[in-house]
N, C-alpha and C positions, 0 to 999 in steps of 0.2 A: 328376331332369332335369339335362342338362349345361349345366353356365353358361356363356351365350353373348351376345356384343354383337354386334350389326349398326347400324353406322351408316348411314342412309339418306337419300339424298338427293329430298327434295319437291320439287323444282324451284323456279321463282323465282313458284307461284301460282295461274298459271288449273291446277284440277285435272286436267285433262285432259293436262297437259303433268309427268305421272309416266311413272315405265318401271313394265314388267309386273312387275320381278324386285322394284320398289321394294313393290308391290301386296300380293304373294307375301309380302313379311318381314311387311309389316303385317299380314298375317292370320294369319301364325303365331306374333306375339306374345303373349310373356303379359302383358311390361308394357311400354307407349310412353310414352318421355319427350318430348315436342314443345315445340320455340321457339315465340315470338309471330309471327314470320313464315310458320309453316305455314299453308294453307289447311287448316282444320277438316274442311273433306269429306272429306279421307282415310280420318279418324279411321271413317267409315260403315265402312272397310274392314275394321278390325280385330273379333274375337272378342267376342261378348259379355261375356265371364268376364276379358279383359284388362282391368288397372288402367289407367287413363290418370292422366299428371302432366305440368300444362301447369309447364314450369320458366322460361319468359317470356325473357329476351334479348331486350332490344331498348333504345335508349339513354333512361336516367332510367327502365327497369323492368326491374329482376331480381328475378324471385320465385326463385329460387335464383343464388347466385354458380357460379363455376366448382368451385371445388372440393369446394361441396356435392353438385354435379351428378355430378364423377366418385364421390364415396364414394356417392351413389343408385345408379348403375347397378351401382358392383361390389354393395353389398347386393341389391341387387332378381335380380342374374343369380344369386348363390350361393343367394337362398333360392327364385326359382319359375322360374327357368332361360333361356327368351331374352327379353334384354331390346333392343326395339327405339328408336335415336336418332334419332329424327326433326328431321331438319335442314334450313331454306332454301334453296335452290338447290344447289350442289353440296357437300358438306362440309368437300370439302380445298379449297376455293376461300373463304380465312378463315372459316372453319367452323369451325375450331378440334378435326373431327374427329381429327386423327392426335393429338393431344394425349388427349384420351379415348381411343382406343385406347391407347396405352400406360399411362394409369393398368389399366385391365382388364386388360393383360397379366401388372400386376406379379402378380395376384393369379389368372395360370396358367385365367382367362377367355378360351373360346376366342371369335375377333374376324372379322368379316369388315366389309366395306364395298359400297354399292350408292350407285354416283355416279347425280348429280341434276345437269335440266338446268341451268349456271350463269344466275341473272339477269345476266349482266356481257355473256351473248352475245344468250339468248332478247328480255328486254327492248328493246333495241332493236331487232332484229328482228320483233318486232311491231310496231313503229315506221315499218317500213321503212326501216332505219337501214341499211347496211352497214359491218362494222368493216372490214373491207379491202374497195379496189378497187382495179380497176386503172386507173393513171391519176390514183389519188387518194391513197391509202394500202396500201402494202407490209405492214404489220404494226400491233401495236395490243399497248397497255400495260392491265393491268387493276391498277391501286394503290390500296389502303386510302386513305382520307381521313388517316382518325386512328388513331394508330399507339396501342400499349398504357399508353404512358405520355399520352394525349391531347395529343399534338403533331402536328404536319401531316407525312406524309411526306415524306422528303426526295426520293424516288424522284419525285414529280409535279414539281420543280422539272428533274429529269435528261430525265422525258418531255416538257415542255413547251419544250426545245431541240428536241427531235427532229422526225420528220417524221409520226411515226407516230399514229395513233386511239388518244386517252384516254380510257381507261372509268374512274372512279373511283367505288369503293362507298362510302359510309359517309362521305361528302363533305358535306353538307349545310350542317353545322355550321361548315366551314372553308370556307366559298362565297367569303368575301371574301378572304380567302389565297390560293385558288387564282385568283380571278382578278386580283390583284396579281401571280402569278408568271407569269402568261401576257402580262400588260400587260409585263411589265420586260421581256420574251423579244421583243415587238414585235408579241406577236399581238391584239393587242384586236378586230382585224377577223377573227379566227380563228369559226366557226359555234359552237355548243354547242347541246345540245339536255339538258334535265333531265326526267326523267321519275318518275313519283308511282307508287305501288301497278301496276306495271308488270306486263300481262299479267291483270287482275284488271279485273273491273266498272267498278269506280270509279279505274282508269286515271285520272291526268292529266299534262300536257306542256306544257309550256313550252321555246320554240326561239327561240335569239337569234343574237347574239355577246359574246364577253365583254366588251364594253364597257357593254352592254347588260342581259345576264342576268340581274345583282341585280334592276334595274327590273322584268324580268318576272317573277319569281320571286314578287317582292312582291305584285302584280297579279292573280298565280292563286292566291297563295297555297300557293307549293309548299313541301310539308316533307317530313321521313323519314316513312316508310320510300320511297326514290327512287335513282336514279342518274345519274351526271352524261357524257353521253357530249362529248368537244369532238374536233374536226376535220373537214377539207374534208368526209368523208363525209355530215356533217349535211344539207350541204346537197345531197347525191345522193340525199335520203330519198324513195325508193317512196311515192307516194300515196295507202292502198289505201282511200280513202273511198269511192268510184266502185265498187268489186271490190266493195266488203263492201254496196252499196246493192245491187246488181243482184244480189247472192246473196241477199242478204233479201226484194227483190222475187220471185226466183223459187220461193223457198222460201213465201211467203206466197200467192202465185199457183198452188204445187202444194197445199196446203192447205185451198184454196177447189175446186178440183179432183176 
């Protein structure tokens, strides 16, 4: 068989919110390597005879490091042929995908990629977040929290001048940082809204201002895995509780039917 990588993007969770093409690799693998933030249900999709190896990613759990992970796939694609990466939202969206593709290249593995929806857009969009609007926001910044040497972007202090919608992933950790750098900028009355297991069952949200957000944060108890959205959009958030009542009413009303 020829040895082949596909990095694939699971999107940011409810499973439903895979691509077809994503579906397709999973079933044509023989071996799938998945992070902690895949939804498990995918995995229904793949082959019975496919190995699975959960290699974990997710902060304070590495059941494999990075570089274990690349020498896994080059072994696993040279000796039973494609091996599929199953990755969190999108993979070139700090996925650290193109990084594993070129370990696979060294070793003349041919590569392809299947982009996944990012959580940095989906996420709040279940929210009824908007990252741009008109009238509100032109544009929108999506920056790591924490950078590879575990420091706080310097990038979130350049976004927090601006006028633009802040998405930050992997922020959690430096909650009080960012909202010092938003305080110093003059924004404390700025919206933010935090969001938990985003797009998943057990969804939760928390929606302030940064003068405010630690408080709530505390309150609900929000931790990783989450995303931090801040700006005017927060507070243009669509309220789809009413939409999602009357869909369930009428969904329960044809069912009785």
């Amino acid at each position: 068989m020829t040895p082949r990588l596909t990095i694939v993007g699971a999107g940011p969770g409810d499973v439903d919110l895979v691509t077809v093409k994503a579906i397709k690799a999973i079933k044509s693998a023989n071996v799938i390597l998945y992070d902690a933030l895949v939804n498990i249900e995918l995995l229904d999709y793949a082959s019975p005879k496919a190995e699975l190896i959960f290699v974990g990613k997710r902060k304070g759990c590495y059941a494999y490091q990075q570089n274990q992970i690349n020498e896994l796939i080059v072994q696993r694609a040279l000796r039973y042929g494609h091996v599929v990466r199953l990755k969190g939202g999108d993979p070139f969206i700090f996925g650290r995908g193109a990084e594993e593709l070129d370990y696979a290249r060294e070793y003349a593995i041919e590569v392809g990629v299947v982009p996944g929806i990012s959580s940095s857009s989906a996420v709040p969009a279940y929210q009824g977040i908007p990252l741009t609007k008109r009238n509100a926001s032109e544009s929108f910044w999506v920056i790591t929290g924490t950078t590879k040497s575990h420091k706080i972007s310097g990038d979130i202090a350049l976004a927090a001048n601006s006028t633009a919608t802040v998405v930050i992933l992997m922020g959690m950790s430096k909650l009080s940082e960012i909202v010092q750098i938003f305080s110093n900028e003059g924004k404390s009355e700025t919206a933010v809204a935090i969001i938990q297991n985003g797009t998943r069952p057990d969804e939760k949200v928390g929606i302030g201002k940064i003068s405010t957000i630690e408080s709530i944060v505390e309150e609900k108890q929000l931790s990783n895995p989450a995303i931090i959205i801040i700006g005017e959009v927060v507070n243009q958030r669509v309220d789809f509780t009413d939409i999602y009542q009357k869909a369930d009413l009428a969904k329960h009303t044809a069912q009785k039917n």
